[in-house]
C-alpha positions in Angstrom: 30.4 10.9 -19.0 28.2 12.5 -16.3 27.9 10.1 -13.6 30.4 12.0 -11.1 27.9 14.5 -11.9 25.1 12.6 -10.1 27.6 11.3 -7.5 28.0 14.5 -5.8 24.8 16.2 -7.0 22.0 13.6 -7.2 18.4 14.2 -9.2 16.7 15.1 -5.8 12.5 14.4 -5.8 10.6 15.7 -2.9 7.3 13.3 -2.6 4.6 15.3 -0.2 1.9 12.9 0.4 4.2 9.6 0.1 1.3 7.3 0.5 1.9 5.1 -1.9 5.5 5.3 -2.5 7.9 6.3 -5.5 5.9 6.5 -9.3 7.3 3.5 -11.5 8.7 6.3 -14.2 10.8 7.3 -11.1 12.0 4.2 -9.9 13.5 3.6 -13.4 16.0 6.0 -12.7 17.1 5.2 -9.0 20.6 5.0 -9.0 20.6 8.9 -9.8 17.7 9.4 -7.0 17.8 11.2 -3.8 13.9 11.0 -2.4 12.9 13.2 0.6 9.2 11.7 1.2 6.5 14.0 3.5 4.1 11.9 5.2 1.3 12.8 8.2 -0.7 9.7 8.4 0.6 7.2 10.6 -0.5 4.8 8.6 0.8 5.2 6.0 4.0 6.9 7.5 4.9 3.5 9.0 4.9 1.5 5.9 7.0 3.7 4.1 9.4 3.8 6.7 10.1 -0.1 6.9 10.1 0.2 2.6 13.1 3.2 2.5 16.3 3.0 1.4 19.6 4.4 1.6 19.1 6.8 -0.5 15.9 7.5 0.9 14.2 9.3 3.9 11.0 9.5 5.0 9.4 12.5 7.7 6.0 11.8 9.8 5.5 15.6 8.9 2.6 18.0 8.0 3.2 21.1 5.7 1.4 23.9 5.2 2.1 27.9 4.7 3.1 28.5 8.0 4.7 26.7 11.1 1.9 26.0 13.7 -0.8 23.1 14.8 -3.3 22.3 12.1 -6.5 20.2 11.6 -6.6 17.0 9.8 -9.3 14.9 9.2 -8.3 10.8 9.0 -10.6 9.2 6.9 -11.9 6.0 5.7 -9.5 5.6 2.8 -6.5 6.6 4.3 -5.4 8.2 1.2 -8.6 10.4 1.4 -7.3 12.4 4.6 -6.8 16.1 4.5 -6.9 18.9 6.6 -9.8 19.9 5.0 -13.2 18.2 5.9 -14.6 16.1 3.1 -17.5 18.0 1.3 -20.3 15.7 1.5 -22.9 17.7 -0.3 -20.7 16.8 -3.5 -19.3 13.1 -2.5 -22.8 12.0 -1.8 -23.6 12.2 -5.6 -20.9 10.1 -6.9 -19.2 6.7 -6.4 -18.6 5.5 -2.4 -18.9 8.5 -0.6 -18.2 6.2 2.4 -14.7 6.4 1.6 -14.7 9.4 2.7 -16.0 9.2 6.0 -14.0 10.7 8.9 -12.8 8.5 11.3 -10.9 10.7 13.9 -10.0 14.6 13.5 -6.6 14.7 14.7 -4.4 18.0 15.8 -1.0 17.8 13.8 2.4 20.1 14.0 3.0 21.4 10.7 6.4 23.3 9.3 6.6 24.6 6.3 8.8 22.9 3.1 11.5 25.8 3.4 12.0 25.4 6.6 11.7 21.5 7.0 14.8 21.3 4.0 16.7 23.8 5.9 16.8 21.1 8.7 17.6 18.3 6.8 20.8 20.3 5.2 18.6 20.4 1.6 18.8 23.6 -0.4 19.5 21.7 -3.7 15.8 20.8 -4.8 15.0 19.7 -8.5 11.5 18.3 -8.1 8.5 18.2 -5.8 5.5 15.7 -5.9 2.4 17.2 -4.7 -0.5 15.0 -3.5 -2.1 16.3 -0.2 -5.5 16.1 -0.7 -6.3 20.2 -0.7 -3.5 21.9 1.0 -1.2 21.5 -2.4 -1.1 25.7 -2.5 -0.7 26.2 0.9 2.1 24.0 1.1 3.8 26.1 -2.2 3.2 29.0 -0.3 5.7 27.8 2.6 8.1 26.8 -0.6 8.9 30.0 -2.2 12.7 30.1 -1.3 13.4 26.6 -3.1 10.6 27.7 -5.9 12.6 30.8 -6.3 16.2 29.2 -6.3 16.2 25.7 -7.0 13.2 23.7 -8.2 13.0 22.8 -11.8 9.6 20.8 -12.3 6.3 20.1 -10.4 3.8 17.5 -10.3 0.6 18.2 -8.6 -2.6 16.9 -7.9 -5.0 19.9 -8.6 -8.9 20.0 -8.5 -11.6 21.2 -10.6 -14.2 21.2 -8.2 -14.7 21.1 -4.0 -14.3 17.7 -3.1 -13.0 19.1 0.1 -14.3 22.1 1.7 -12.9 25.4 0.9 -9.8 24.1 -0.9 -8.2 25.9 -3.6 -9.1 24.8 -7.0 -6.4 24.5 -10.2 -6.8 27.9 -11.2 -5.5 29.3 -7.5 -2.6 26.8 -7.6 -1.5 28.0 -11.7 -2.0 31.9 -10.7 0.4 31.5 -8.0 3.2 29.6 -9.9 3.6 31.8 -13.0 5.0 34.4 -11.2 7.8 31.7 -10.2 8.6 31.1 -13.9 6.7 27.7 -14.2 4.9 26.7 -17.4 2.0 24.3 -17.2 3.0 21.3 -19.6 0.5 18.5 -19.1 -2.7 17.2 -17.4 -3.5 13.7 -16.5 -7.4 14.6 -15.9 -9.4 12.0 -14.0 -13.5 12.0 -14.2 -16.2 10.8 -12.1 -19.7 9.6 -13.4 -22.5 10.3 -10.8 -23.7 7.5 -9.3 -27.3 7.9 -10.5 -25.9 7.3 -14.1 -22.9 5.3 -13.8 -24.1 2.7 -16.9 -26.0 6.0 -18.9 -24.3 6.7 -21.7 -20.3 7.0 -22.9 -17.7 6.4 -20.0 -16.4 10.0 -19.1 -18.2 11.9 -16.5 -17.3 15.0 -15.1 -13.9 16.4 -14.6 -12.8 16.3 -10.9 -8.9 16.6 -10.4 -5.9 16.2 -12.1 -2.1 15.6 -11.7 -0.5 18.6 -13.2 3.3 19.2 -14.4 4.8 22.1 -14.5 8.5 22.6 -16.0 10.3 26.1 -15.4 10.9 28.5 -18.4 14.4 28.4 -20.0 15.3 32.0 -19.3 14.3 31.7 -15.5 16.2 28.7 -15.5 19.0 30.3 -16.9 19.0 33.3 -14.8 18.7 30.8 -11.8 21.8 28.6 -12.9 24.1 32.3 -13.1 23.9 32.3 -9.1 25.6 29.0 -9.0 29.0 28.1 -8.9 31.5 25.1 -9.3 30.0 21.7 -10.7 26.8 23.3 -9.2 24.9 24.7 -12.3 26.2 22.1 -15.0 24.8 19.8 -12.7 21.5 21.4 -12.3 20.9 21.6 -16.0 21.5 18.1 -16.3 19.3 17.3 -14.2 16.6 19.2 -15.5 16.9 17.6 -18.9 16.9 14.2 -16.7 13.7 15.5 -15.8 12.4 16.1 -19.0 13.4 13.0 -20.0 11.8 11.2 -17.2 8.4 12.6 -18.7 9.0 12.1 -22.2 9.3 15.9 -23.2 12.6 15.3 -25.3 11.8 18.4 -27.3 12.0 20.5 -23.8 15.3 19.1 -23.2 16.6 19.5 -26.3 15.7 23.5 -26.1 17.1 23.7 -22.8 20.6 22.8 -24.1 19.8 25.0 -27.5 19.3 27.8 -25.1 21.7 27.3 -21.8 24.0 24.6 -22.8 26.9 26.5 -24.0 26.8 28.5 -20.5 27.6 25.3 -18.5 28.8 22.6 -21.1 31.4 21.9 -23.9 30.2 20.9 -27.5 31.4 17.6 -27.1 29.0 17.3 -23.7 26.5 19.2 -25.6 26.7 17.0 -28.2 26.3 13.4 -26.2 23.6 15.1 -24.5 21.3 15.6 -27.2 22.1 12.6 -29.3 21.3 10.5 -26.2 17.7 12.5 -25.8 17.3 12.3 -30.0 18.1 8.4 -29.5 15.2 8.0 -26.6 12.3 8.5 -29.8 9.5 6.4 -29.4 9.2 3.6 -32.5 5.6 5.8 -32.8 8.0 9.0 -34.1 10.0 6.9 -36.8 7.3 5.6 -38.6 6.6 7.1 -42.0 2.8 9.3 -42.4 1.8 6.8 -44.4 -1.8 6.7 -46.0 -4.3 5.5 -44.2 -2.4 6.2 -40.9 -5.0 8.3 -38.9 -7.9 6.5 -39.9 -5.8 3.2 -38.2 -5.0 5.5 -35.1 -8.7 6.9 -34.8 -10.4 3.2 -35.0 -7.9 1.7 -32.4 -8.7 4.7 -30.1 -12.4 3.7 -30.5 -11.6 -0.1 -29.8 -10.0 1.0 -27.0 -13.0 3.3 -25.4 -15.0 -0.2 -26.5 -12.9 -2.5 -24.2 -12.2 -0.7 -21.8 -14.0 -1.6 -18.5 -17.0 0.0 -17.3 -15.9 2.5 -14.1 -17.2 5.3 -12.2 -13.6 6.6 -12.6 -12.0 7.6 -15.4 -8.4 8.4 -15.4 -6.1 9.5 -18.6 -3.4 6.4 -18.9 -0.3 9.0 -18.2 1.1 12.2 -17.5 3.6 13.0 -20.2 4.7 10.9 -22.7 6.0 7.1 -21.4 
């Protein structure tokens, strides 16, 4: 019923920091993709270019707030590198600091996201993927046109502490996107244990980063999808409960057409829409409260902390609900 729908608008990700290529829970939904990956590292840039696709481009580009020459500091780890300098005074206490070591400092030309879309012809932005080891706000800061117009959800990495020096921390990062309608919806935290008491004790250690996701509000959204015209907004909403469903929030996506739907869509696509997000229900939400139930869920969660291995790293299993 909607694939002309994704034919001439396709779910459009923007990945910044593409080392590493496309998230599995992505991939799953290809055929409706159109990725727009931001790479500065040669290293890695290279590799994703020989991996891309047709629906698929990858740029050997830095962003930041502003168009101009910036820093960056290559380290060991090439996923590590940042144009900020690695703060030893904190990586010395935990796990491999090594990795961190710089290897070259390097001068690179950054643009900012606005701009860089203008070039490519991209106005039409539903996600971005954030993982730039630092400069995530300053690279939002050069975003506020597509933040403003287009953009439906983010996923960032965000820190808790200075693993880099002078970077902005989560707190800077969520203060400047709730002005821009965005709700914070879930945290994937990871933890490091110091390496002078890796075996002490239970596994977690102290919170470090996190990948963050942020979905925009349904009245923003709304007011957003007003300004568009033809098979534009229809096509934006859908999208944006493709998103939803992508992380699992069907309850999101369900309010999204409760609030907008009958704007854009006719009950019978209303209708299709959220049967097929009711029918996506993990088996876990069908099964009955029956006694005894939490007791089983709490001593499997404990097996679990019990088997899993030891690591200087831990890392919650998702970000949303797969």
């Amino acid at each position: 019923m909607f694939e002309n729908f994704y034919r001439v608008h396709p779910l459009t990700l923007i990945d910044v920091g593409a080392s590493g290529g496309i998230s599995p829970h992505w991939l799953q939904h290809s055929r409706h993709l159109r990725i727009i990956g931001f790479e500065p590292d040669a290293r890695a840039f290279e590799k994703l270019r020989s991996e891309q696709g047709s629906s698929t481009k990858y740029l050997n580009l830095g962003l930041h707030s502003s168009k101009g020459q910036v820093d960056f500091y290559l380290t060991r780890k090439q996923e590590g590198s940042s144009c900020f300098e690695p703060n030893r005074a904190i990586l010395e206490r935990f796990h491999k600091p090594e990795r961190f070591d710089i290897v070259q400092k390097i001068t690179i030309l950054c643009d900012t996201l606005d701009d860089a879309l203008r070039q490519e012809g991209l106005t039409d932005i539903d996600f971005i993927k954030l993982d730039t080891q630092g400069s995530e706000l300053a690279i939002l800061q050069g975003a506020s046109s597509v933040l403003t117009d287009s953009v439906f959800g983010l996923e960032i990495e965000v820190a808790f502490t200075e693993l880099y020096m002078g970077q902005p921390l989560f707190s800077d990062v969520d203060l400047f996107l709730r002005p821009f309608g965005f709700d914070l919806i879930d945290l994937r935290t990871v933890s490091w244990k110091r390496s002078v008491g890796a075996t002490v004790g239970d596994s977690k250690g102290q919170l470090m980063y996190a990948d963050a996701l942020y979905f925009r509000q349904p009245p923003v959204l709304r007011s957003a999808l007003e300004k568009m015209s033809g098979t534009l907004a229809p096509s934006k909403l859908l999208r944006a409960v493709s998103i939803c469903q992508i992380y699992g929030f069907f309850d999101y996506g369900l309010e999204l057409l409760d609030i907008i739907g009958s704007d854009v869509f006719d009950e019978g696509e209303i209708r299709h829409l959220r049967e097929h997000l009711r029918s996506e229900a993990p088996l876990s939400s069908r099964l009955p409260n029956f006694p005894g139930r939490e007791c089983l869920a709490e001593l499997f969660m404990k097996l679990s902390r019990w088997l899993t291995p030891r690591s200087h790293k831990v890392k919650q299993p998702r970000l949303g609900n797969f």
